[in-house]
PDB file of N, H, CA, C and O in Angstrom:
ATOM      1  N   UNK A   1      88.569  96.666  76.304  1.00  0.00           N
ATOM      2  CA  UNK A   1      89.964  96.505  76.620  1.00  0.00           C
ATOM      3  C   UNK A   1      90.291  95.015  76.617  1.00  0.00           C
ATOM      4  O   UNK A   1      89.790  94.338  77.515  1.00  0.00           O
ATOM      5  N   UNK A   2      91.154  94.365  75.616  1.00  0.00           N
ATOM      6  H   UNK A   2      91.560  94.915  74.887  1.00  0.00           H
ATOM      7  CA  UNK A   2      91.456  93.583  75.799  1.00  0.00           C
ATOM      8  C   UNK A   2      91.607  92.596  77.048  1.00  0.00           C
ATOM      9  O   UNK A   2      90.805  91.742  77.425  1.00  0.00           O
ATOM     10  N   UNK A   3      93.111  93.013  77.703  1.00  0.00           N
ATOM     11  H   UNK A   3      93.762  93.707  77.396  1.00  0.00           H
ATOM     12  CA  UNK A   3      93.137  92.803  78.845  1.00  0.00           C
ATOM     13  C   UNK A   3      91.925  92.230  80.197  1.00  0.00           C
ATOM     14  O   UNK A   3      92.041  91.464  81.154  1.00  0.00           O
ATOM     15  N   UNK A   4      91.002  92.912  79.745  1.00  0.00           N
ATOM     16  H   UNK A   4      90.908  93.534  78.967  1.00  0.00           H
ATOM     17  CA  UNK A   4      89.757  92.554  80.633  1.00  0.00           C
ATOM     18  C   UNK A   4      88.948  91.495  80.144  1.00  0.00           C
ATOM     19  O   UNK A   4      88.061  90.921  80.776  1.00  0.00           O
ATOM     20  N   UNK A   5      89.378  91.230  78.755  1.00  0.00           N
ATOM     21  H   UNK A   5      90.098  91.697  78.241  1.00  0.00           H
ATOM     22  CA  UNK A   5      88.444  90.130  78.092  1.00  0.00           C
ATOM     23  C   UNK A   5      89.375  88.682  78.448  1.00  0.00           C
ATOM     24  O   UNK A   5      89.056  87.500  78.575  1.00  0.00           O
ATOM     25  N   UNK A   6      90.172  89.137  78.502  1.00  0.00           N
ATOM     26  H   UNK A   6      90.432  90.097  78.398  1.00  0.00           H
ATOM     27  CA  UNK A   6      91.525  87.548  79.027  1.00  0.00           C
ATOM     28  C   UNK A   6      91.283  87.139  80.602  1.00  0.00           C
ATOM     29  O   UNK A   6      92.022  86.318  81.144  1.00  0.00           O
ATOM     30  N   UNK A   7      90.402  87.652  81.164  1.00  0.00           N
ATOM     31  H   UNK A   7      89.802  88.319  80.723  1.00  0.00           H
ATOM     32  CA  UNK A   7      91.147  87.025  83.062  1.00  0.00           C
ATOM     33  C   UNK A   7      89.651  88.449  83.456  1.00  0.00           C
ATOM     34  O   UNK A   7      89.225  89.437  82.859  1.00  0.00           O
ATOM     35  N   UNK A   8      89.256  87.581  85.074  1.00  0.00           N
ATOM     36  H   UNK A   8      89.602  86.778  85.559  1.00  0.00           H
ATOM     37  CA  UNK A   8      88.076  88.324  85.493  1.00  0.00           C
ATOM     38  C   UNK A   8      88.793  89.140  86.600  1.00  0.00           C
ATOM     39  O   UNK A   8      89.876  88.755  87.041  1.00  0.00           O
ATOM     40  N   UNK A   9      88.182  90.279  87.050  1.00  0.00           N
ATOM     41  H   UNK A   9      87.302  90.591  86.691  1.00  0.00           H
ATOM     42  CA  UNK A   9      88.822  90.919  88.100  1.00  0.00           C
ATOM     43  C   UNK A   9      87.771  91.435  89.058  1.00  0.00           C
ATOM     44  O   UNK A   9      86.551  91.540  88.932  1.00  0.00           O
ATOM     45  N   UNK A  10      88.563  91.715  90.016  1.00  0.00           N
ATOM     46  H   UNK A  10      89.554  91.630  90.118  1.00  0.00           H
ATOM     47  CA  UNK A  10      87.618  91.974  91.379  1.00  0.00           C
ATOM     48  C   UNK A  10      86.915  93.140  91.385  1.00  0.00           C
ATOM     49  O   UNK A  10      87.078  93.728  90.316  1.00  0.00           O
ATOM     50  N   UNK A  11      86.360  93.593  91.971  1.00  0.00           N
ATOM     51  H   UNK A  11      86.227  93.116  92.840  1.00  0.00           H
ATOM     52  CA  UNK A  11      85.800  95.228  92.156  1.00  0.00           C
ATOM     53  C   UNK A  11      86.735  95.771  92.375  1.00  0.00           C
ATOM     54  O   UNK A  11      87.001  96.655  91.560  1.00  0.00           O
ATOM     55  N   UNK A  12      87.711  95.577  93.519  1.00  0.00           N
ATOM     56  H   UNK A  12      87.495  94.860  94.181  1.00  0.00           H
ATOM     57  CA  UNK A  12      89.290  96.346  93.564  1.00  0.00           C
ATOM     58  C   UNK A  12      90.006  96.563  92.487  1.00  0.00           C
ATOM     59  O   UNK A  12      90.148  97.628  91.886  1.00  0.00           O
ATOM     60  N   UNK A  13      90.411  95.637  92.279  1.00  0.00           N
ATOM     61  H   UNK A  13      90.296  94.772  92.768  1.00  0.00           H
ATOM     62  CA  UNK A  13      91.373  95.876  90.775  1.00  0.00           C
ATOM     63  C   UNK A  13      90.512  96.619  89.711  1.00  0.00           C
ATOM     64  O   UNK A  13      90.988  97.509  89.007  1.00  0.00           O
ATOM     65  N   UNK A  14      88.626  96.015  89.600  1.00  0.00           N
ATOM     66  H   UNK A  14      88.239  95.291  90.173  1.00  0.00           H
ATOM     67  CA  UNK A  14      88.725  96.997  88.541  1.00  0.00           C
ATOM     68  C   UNK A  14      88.786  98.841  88.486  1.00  0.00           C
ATOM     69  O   UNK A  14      88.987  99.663  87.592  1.00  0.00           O
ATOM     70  N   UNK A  15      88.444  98.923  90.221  1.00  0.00           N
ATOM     71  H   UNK A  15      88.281  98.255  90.947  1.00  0.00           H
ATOM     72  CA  UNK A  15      89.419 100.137  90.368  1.00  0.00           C
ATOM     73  C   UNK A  15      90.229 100.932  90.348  1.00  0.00           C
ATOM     74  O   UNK A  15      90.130 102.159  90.341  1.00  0.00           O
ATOM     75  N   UNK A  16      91.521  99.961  90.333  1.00  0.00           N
ATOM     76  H   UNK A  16      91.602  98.965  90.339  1.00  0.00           H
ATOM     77  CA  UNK A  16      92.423 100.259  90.183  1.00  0.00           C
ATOM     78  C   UNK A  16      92.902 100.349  88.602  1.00  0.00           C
ATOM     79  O   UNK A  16      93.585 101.316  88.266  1.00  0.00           O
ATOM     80  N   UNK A  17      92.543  99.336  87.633  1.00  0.00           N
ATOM     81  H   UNK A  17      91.988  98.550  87.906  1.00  0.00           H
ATOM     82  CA  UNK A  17      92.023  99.697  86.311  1.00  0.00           C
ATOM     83  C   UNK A  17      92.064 101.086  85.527  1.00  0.00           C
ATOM     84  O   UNK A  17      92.630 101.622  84.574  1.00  0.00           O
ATOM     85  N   UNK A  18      91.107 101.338  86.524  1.00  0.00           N
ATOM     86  H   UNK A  18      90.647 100.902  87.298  1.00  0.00           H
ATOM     87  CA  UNK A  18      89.981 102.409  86.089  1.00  0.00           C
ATOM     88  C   UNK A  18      91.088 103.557  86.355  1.00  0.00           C
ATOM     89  O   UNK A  18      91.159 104.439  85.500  1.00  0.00           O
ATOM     90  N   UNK A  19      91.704 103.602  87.143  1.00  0.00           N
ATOM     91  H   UNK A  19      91.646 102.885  87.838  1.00  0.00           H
ATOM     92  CA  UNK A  19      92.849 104.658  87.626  1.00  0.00           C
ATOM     93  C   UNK A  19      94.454 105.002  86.449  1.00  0.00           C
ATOM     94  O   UNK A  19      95.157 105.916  86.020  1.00  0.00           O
ATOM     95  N   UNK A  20      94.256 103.313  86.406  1.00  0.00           N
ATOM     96  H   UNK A  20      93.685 102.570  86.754  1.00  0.00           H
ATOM     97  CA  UNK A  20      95.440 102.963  85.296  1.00  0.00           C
ATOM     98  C   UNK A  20      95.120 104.020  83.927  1.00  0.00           C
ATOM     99  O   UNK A  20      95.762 104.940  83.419  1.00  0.00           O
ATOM    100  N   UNK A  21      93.570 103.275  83.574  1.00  0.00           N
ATOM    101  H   UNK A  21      93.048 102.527  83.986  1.00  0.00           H
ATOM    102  CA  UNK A  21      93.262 103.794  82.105  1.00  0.00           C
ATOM    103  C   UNK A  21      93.272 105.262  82.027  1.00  0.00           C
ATOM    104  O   UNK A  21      93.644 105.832  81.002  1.00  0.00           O
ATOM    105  N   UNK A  22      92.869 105.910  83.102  1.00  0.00           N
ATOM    106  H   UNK A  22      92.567 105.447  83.935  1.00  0.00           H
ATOM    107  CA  UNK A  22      93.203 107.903  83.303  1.00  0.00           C
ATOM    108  C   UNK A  22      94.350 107.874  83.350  1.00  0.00           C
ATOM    109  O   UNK A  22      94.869 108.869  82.845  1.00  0.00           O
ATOM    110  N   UNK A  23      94.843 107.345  83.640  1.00  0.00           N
ATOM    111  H   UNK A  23      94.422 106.536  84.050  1.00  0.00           H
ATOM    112  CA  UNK A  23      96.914 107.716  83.407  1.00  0.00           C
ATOM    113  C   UNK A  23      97.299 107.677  81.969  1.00  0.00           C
ATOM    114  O   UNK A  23      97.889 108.544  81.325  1.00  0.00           O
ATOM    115  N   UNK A  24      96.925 106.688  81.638  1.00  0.00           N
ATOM    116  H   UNK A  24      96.446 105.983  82.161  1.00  0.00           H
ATOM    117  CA  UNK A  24      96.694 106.174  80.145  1.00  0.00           C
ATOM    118  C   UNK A  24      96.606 107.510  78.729  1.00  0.00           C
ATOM    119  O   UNK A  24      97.272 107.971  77.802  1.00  0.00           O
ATOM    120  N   UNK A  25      95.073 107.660  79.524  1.00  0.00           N
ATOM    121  H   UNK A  25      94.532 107.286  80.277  1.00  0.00           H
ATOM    122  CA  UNK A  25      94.824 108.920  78.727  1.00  0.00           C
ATOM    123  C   UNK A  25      95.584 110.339  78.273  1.00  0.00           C
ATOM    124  O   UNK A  25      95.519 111.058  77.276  1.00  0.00           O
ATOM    125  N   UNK A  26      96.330 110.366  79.508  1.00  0.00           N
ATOM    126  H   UNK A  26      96.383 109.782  80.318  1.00  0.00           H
ATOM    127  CA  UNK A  26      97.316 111.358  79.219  1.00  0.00           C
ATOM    128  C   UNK A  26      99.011 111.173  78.850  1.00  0.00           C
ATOM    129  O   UNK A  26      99.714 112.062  78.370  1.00  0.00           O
ATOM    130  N   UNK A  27      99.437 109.850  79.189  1.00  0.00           N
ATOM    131  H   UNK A  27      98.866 109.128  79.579  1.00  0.00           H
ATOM    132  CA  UNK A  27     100.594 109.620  79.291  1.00  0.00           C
ATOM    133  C   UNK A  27     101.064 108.539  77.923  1.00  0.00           C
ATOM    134  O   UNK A  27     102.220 108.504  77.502  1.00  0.00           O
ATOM    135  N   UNK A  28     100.112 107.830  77.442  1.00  0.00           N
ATOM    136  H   UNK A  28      99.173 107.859  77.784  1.00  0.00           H
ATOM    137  CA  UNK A  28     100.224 106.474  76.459  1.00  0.00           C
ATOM    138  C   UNK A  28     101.435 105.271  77.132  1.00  0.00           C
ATOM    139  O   UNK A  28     101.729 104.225  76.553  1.00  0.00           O
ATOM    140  N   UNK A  29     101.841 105.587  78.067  1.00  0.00           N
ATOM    141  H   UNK A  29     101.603 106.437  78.537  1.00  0.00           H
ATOM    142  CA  UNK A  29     102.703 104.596  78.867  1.00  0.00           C
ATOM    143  C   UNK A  29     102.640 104.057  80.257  1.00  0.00           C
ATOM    144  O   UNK A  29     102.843 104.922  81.110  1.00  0.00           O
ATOM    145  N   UNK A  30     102.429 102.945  80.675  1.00  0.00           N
ATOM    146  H   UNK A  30     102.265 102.243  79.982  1.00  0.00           H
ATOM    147  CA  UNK A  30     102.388 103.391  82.213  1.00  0.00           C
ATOM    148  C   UNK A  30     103.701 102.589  82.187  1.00  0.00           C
ATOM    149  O   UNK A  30     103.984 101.659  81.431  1.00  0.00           O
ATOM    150  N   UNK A  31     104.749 103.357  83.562  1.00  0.00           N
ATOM    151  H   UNK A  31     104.520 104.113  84.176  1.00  0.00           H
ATOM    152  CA  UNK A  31     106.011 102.283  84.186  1.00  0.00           C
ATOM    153  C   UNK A  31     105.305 102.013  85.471  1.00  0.00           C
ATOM    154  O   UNK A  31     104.291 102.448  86.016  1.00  0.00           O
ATOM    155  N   UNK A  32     106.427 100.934  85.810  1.00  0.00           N
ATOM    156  H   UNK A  32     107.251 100.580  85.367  1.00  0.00           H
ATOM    157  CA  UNK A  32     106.378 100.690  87.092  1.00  0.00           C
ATOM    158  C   UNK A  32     106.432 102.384  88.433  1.00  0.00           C
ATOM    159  O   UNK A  32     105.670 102.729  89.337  1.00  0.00           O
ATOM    160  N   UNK A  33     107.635 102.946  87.910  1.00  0.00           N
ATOM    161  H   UNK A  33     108.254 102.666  87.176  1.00  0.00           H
ATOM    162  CA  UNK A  33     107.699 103.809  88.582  1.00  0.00           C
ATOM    163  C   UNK A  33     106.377 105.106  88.823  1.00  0.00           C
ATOM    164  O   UNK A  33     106.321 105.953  89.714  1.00  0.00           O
ATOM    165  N   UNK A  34     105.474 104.875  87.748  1.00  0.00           N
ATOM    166  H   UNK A  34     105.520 104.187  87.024  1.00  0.00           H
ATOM    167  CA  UNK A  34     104.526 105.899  87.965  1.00  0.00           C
ATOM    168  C   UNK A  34     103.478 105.597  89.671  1.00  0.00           C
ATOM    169  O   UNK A  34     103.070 106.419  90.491  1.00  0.00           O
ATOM    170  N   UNK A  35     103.371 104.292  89.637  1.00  0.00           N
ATOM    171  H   UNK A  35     103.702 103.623  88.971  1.00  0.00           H
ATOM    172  CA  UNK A  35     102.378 104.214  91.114  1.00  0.00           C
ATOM    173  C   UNK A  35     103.337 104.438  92.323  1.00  0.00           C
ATOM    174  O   UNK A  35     102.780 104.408  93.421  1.00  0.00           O
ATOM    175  N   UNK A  36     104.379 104.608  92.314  1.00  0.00           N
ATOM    176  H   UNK A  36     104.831 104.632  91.423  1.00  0.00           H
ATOM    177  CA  UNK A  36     105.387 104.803  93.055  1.00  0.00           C
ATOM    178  C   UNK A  36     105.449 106.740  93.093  1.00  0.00           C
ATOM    179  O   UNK A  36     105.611 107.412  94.111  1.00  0.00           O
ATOM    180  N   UNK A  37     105.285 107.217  91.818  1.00  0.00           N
ATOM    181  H   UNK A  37     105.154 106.670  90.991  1.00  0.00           H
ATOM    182  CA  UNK A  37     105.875 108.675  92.093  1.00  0.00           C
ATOM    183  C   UNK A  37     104.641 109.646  91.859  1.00  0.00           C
ATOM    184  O   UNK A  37     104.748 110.724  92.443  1.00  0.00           O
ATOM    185  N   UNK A  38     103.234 109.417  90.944  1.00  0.00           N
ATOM    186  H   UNK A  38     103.147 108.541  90.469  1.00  0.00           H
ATOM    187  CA  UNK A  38     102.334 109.821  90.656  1.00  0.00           C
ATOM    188  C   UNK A  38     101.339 110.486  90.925  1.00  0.00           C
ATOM    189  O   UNK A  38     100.456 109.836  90.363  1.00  0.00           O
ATOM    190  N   UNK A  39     100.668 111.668  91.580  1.00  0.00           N
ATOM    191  H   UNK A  39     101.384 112.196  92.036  1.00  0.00           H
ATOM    192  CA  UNK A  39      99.493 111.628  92.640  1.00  0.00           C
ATOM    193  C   UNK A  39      98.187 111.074  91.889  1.00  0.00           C
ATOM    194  O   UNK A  39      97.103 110.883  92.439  1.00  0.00           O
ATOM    195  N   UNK A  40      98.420 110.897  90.815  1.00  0.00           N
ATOM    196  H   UNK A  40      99.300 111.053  90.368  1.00  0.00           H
ATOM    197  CA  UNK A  40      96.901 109.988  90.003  1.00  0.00           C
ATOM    198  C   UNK A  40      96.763 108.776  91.458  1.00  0.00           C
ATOM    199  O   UNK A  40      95.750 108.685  92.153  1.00  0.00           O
ATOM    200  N   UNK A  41      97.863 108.059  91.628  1.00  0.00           N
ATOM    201  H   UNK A  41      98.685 108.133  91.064  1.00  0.00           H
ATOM    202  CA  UNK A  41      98.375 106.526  92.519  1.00  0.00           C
ATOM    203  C   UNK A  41      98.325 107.234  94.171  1.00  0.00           C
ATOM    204  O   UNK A  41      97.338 107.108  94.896  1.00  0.00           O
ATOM    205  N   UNK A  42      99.571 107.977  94.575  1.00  0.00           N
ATOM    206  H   UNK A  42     100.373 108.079  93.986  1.00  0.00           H
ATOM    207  CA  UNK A  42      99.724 108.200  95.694  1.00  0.00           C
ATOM    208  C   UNK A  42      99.176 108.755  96.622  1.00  0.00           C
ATOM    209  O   UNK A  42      99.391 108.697  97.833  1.00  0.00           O
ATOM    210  N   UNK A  43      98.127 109.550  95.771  1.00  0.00           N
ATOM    211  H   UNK A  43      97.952 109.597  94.788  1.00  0.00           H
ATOM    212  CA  UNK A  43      96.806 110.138  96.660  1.00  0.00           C
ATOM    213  C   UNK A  43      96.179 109.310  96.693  1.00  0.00           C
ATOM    214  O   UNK A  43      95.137 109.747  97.182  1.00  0.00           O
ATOM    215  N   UNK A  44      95.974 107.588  96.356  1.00  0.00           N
ATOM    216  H   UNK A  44      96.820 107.233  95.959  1.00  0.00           H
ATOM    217  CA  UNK A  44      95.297 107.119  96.780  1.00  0.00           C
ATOM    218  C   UNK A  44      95.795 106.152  98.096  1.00  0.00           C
ATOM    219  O   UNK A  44      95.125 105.259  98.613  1.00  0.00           O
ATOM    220  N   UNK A  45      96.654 106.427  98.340  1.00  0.00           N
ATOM    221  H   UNK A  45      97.198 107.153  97.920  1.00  0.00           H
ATOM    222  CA  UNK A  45      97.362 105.705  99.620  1.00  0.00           C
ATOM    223  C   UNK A  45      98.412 104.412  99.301  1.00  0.00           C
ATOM    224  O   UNK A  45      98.907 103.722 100.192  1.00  0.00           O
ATOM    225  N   UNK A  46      98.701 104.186  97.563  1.00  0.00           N
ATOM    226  H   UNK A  46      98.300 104.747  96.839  1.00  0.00           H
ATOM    227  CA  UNK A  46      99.307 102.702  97.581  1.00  0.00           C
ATOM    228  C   UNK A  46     100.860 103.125  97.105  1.00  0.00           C
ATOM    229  O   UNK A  46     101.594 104.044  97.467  1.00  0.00           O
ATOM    230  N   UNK A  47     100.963 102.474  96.519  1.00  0.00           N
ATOM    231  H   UNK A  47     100.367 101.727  96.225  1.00  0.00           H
ATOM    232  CA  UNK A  47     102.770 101.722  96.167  1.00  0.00           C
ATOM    233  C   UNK A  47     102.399 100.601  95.519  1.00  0.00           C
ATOM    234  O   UNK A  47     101.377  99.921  95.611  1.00  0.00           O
ATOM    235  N   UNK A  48     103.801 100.451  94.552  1.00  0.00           N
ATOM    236  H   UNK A  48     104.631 101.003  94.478  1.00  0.00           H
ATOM    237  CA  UNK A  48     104.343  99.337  93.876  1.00  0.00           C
ATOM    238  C   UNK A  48     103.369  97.909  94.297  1.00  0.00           C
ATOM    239  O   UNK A  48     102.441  97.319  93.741  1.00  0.00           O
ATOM    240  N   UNK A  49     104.326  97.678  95.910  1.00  0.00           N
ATOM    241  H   UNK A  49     105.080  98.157  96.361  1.00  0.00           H
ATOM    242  CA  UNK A  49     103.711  97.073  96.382  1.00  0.00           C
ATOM    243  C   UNK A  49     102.554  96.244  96.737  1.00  0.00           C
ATOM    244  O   UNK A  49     102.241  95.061  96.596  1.00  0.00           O
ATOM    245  N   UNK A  50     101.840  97.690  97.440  1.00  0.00           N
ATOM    246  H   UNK A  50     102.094  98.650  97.555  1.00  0.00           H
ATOM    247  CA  UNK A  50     100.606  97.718  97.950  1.00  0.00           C
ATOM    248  C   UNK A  50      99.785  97.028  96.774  1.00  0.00           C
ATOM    249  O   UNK A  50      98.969  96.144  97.034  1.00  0.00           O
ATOM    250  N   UNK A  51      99.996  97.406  95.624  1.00  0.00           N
ATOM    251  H   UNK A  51     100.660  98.123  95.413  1.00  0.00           H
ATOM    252  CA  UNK A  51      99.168  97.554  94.358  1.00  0.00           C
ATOM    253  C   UNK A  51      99.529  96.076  93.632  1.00  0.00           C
ATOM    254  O   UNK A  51      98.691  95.184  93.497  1.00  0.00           O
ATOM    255  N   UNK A  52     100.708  95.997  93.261  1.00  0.00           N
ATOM    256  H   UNK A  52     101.389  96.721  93.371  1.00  0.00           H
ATOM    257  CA  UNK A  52     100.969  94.158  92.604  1.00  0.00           C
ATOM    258  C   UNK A  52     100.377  93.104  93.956  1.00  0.00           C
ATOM    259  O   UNK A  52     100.106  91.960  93.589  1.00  0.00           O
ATOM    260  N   UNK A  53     100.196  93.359  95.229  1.00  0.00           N
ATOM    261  H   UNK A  53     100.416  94.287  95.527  1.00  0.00           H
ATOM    262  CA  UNK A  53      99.632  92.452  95.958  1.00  0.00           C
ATOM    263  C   UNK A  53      98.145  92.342  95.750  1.00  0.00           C
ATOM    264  O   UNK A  53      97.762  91.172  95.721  1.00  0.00           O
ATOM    265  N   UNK A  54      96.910  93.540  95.550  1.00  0.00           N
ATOM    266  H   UNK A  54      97.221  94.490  95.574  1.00  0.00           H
ATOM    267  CA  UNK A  54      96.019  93.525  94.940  1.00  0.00           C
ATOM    268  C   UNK A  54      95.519  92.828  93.702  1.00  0.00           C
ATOM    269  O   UNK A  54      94.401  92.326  93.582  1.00  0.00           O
ATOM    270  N   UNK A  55      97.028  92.870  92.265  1.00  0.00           N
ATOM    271  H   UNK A  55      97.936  93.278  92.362  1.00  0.00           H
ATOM    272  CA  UNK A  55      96.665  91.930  91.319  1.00  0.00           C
ATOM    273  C   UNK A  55      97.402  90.495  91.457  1.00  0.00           C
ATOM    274  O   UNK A  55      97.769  89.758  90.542  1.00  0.00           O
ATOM    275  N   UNK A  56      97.510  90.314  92.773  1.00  0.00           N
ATOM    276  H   UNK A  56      97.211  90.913  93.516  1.00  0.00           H
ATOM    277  CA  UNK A  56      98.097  88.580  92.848  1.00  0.00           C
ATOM    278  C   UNK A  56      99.502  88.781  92.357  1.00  0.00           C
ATOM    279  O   UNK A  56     100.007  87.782  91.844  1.00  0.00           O
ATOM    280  N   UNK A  57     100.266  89.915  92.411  1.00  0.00           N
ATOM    281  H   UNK A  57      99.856  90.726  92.828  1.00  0.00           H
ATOM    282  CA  UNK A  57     101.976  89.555  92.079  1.00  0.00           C
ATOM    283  C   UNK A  57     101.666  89.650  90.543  1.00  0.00           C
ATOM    284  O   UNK A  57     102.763  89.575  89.989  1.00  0.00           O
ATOM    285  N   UNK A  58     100.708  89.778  89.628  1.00  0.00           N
ATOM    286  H   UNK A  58      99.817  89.839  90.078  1.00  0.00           H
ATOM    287  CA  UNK A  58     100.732  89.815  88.393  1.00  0.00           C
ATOM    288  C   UNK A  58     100.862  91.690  87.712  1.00  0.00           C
ATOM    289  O   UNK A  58     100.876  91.964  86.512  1.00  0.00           O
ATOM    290  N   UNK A  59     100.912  92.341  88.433  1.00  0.00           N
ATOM    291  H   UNK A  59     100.901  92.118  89.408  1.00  0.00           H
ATOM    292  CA  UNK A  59     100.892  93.609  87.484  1.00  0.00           C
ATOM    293  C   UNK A  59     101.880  93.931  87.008  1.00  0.00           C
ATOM    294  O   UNK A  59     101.914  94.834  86.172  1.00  0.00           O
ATOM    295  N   UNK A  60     102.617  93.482  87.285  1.00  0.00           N
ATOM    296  H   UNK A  60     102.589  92.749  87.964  1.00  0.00           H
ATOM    297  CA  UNK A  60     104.015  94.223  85.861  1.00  0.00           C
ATOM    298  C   UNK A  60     103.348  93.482  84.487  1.00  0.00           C
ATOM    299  O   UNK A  60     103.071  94.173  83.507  1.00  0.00           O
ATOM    300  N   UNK A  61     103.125  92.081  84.499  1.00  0.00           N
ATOM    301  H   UNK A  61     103.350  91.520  85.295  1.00  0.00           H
ATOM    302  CA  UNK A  61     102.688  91.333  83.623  1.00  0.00           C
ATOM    303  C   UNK A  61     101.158  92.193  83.062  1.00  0.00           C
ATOM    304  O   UNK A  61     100.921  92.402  81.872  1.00  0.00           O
ATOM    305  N   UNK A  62     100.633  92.430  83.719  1.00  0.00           N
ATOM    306  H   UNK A  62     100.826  92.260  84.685  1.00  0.00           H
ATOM    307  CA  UNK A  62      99.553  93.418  83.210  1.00  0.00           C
ATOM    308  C   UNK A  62      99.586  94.957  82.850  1.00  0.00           C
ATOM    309  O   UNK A  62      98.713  95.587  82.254  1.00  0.00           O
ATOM    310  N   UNK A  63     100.546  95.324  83.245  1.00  0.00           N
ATOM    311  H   UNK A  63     101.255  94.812  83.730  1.00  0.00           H
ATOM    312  CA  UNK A  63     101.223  96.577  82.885  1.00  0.00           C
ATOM    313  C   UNK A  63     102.371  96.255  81.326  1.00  0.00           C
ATOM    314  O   UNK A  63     102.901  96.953  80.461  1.00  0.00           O
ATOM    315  N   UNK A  64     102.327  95.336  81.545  1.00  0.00           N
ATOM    316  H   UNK A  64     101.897  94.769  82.248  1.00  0.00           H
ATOM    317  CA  UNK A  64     103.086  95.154  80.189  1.00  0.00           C
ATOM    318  C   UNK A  64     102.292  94.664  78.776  1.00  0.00           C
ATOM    319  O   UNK A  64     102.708  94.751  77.621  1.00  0.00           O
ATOM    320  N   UNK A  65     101.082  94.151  79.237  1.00  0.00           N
ATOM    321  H   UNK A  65     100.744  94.081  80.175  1.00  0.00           H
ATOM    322  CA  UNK A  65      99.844  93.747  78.546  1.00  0.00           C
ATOM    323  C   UNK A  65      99.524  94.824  77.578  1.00  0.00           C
ATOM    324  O   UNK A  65      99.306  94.782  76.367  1.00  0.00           O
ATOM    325  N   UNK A  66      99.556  95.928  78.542  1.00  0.00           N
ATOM    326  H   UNK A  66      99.732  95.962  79.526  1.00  0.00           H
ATOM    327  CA  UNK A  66      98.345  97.197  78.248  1.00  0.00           C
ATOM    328  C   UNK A  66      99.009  97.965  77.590  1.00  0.00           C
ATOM    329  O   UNK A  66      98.527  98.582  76.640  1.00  0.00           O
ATOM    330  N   UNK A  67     100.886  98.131  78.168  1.00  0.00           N
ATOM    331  H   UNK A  67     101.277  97.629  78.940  1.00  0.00           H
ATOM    332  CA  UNK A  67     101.806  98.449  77.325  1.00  0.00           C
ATOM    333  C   UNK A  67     101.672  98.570  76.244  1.00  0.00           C
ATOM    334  O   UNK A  67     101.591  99.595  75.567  1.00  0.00           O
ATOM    335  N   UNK A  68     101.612  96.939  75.820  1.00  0.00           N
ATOM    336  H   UNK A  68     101.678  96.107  76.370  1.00  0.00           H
ATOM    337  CA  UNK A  68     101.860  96.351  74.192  1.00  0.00           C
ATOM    338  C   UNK A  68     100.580  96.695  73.498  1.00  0.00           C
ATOM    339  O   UNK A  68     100.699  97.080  72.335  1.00  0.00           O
ATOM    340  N   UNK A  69      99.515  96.632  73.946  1.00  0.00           N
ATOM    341  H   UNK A  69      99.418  96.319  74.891  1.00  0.00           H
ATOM    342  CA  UNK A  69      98.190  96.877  73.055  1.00  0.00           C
ATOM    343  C   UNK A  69      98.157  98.086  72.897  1.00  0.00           C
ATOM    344  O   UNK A  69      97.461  98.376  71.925  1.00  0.00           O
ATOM    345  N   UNK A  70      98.737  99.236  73.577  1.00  0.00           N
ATOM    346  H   UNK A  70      99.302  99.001  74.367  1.00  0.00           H
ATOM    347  CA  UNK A  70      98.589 100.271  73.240  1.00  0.00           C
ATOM    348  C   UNK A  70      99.316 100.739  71.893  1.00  0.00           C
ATOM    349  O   UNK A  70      98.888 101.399  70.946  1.00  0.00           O
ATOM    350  N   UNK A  71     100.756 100.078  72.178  1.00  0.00           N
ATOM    351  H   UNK A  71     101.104  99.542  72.947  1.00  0.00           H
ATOM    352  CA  UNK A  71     101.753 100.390  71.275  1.00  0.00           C
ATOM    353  C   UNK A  71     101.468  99.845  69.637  1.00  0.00           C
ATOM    354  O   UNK A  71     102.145 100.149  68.654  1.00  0.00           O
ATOM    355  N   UNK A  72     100.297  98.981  69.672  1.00  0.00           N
ATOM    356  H   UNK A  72      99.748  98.734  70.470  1.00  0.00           H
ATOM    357  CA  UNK A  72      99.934  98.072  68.255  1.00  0.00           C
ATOM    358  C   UNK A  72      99.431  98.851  67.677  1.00  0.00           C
ATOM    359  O   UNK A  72      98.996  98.603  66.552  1.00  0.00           O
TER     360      UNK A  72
END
């Protein structure tokens, strides 16, 4: 995954990753609104929030990353 080859990530995030890329698999899009409405996300206890504070305020920017590489 690209994305992972640009910038190092924590054990958390790559958790959270790892959660992203199963959404992935079925959906080819992630929005913002999915960790907000999702039980892939909300069974795990987070939010919007909860979750861009984990990637440093950067995940829309990384959600938009993964976006675009998908879409190429």
């Amino acid at each position: 995954m690209k994305i992972k080859s640009d910038r190092a990530f924590t054990q958390e995030q790559e958790k959270w990753l790892d959660l992203i890329r199963r959404h992935l698999i079925q959906n080819l899009l992630m929005e913002k609104e999915d960790v907000d409405s999702l039980p892939i996300f909300t069974r795990e206890g987070t939010s919007w929030g909860k979750l861009n504070k984990v990637f440093g305020g950067e995940l829309e920017a990384i959600i938009h990353e993964i976006n675009l590489a998908i879409a190429a």
